[in-house]
C-alpha positions in Angstrom: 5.3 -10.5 -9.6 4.4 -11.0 -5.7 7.2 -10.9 -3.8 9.8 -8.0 -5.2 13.1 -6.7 -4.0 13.5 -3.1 -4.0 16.6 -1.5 -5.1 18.8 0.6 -2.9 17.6 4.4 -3.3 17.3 7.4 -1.4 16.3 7.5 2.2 12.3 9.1 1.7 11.7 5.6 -0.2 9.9 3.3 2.2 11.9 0.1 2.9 9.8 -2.8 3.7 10.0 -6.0 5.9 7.6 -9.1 6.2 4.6 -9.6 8.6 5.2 -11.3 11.7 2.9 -12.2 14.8 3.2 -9.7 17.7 1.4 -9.6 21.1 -1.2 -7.4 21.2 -4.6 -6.4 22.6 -6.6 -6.5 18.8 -4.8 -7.0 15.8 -5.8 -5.2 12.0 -5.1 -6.3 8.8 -5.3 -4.6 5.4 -4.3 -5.8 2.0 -5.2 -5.8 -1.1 -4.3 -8.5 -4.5 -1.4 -11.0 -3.4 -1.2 -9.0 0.1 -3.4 -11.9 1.1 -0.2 -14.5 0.9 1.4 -12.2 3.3 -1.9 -12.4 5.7 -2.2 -16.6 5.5 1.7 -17.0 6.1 0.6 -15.2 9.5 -2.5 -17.4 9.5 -0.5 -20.8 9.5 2.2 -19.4 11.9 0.0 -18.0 14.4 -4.0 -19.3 14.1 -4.2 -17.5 17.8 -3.9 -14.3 16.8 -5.3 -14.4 12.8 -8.4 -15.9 14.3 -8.7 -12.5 16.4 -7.9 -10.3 13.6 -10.0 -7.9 11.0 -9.2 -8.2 7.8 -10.3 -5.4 5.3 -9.1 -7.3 1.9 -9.2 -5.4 -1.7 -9.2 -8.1 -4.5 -8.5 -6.2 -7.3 -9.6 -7.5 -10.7 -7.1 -9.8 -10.7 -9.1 -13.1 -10.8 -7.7 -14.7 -7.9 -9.7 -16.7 -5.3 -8.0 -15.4 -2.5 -11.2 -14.2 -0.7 -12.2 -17.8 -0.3 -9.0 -18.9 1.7 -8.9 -16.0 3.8 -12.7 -17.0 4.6 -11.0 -20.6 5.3 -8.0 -19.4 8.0 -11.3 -17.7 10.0 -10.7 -14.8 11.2 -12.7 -12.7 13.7 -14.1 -10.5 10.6 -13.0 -10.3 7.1 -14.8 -6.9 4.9 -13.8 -7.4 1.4 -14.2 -4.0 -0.2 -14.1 -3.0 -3.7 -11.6 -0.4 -3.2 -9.5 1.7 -1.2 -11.8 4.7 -1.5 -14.6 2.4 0.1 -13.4 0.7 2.6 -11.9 4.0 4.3 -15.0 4.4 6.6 -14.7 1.0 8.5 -11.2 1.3 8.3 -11.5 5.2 10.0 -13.9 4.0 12.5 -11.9 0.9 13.5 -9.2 3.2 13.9 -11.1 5.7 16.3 -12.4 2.7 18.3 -9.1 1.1 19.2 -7.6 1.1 22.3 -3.8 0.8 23.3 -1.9 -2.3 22.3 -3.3 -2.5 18.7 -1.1 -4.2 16.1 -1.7 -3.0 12.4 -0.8 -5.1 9.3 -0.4 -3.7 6.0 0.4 -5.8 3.2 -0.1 -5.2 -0.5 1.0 -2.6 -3.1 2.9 0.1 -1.7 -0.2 2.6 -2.2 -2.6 0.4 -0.3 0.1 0.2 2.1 1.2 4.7 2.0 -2.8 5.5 2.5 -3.6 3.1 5.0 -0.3 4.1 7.1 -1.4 7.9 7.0 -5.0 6.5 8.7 -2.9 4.9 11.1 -0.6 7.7 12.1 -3.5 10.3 11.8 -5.3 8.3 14.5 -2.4 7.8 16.7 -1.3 4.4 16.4 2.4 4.4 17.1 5.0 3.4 13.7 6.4 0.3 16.0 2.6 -0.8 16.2 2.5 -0.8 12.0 4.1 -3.6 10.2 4.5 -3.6 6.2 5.2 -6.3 3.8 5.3 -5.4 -0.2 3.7 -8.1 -2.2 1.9 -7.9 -5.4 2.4 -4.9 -8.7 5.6 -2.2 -8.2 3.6 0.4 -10.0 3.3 3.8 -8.3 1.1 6.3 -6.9 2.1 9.6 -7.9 2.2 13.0 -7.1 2.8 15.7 -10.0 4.7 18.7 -7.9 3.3 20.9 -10.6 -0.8 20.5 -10.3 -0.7 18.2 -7.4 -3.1 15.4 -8.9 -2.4 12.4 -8.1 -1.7 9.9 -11.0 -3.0 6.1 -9.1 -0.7 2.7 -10.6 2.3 4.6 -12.6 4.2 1.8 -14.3 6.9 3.7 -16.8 9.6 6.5 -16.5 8.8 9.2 -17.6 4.8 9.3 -17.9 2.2 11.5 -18.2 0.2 13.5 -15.4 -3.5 12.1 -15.7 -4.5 16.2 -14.7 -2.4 18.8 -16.0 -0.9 16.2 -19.4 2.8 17.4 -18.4 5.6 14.6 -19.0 6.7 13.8 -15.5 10.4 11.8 -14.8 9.2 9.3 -12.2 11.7 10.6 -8.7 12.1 8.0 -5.4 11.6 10.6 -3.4 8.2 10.0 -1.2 6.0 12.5 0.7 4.7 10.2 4.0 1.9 12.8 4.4 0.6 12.4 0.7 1.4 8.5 0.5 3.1 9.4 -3.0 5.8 9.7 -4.8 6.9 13.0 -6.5 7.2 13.2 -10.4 8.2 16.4 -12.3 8.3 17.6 -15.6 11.4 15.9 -17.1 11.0 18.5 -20.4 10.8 21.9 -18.6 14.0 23.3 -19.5 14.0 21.6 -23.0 10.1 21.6 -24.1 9.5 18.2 -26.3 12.7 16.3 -25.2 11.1 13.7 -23.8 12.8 10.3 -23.8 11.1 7.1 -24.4 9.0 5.3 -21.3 10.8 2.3 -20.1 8.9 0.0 -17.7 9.8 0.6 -14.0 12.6 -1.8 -12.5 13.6 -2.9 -16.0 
């Protein structure tokens, strides 16, 4: 699934767009698994500006051979990283060396996209200078409101909290700070009435 349409929800839900060119003293990119189709649509629009960009690029396990065609559209530097978690240094200290006029990218799963928005913000960089496009798996990262772990790539309703083991009812509504959304314990007031999981968006 790389290119899906979110359904109508609450207003905390993030609504995304898709990537375009913009003027702009430097340009960064980040994505990870399909986000890449996102990044080369830019690439064949606008060579100018892709060939000035950094890339930080997360392939996932997924087996796909993006890595080589972003190699192919050239641009100014392209770190592939394993994961989030270890590509956060460059991406803080790009961040802290930028100067006005930067143009940030984010393409992806929405929490490649959350976390690497809440870098942005926390260093300054305006929301008008941050584009998003949603490409790739729906699944979500989650918050439980009881322990406050966070439970990464959430794909059913209700499911349980990788920490504390409650059975949490997968909510839309999103904490911007925490890049997560909120589950909470769909059996509190009835303790082992807990319906069956159902995939997300089915």
């Amino acid at each position: 699934m790389s290119d899906f349409k979110f359904p109508p929800s609450i207003k905390s839900r993030p609504v995304y767009g898709v990537l375009e060119p913009r003027p702009g003293k430097s340009h960064l990119m980040i994505a990870d698994a399909e986000g890449a189709e996102a990044l080369l649509r830019l690439a064949s629009e606008n060579p100018e500006i892709f060939s000035g960009a950094h890339i930080i690029y997360i392939p996932k396990d997924t087996g796909e051979t993006f890595v080589e065609r972003l190699r192919a559209a050239a641009p100014a530097i392209l770190h592939v990283s394993p994961s989030y978690a270890a590509c956060l240094p460059r991406l803080r200290r790009v961040l802290s060396d930028a100067h006005m006029g930067l143009q940030v990218y984010l393409a992806g799963t929405e929490g490649l996209m959350g976390q690497a928005m809440v870098e942005a913000t926390n260093a300054g960089i305006p929301h008008s200078a941050i584009q998003t496009e949603h490409r790739g798996s729906v699944a979500r990262r989650m918050q439980c409101v009881h322990c406050k772990g966070i439970t990464e790539d959430v794909m059913t309703d209700p499911f349980v909290c990788s920490h504390c083991g409650l059975t949490l009812f997968v909510r839309d509504h999103y904490s911007r700070r925490l890049a997560a959304f909120q589950g909470v314990c769909i059996d509190a007031e009835e303790p082992g009435n807990i319906p069956a999981p159902v995939e997300l968006y089915k």
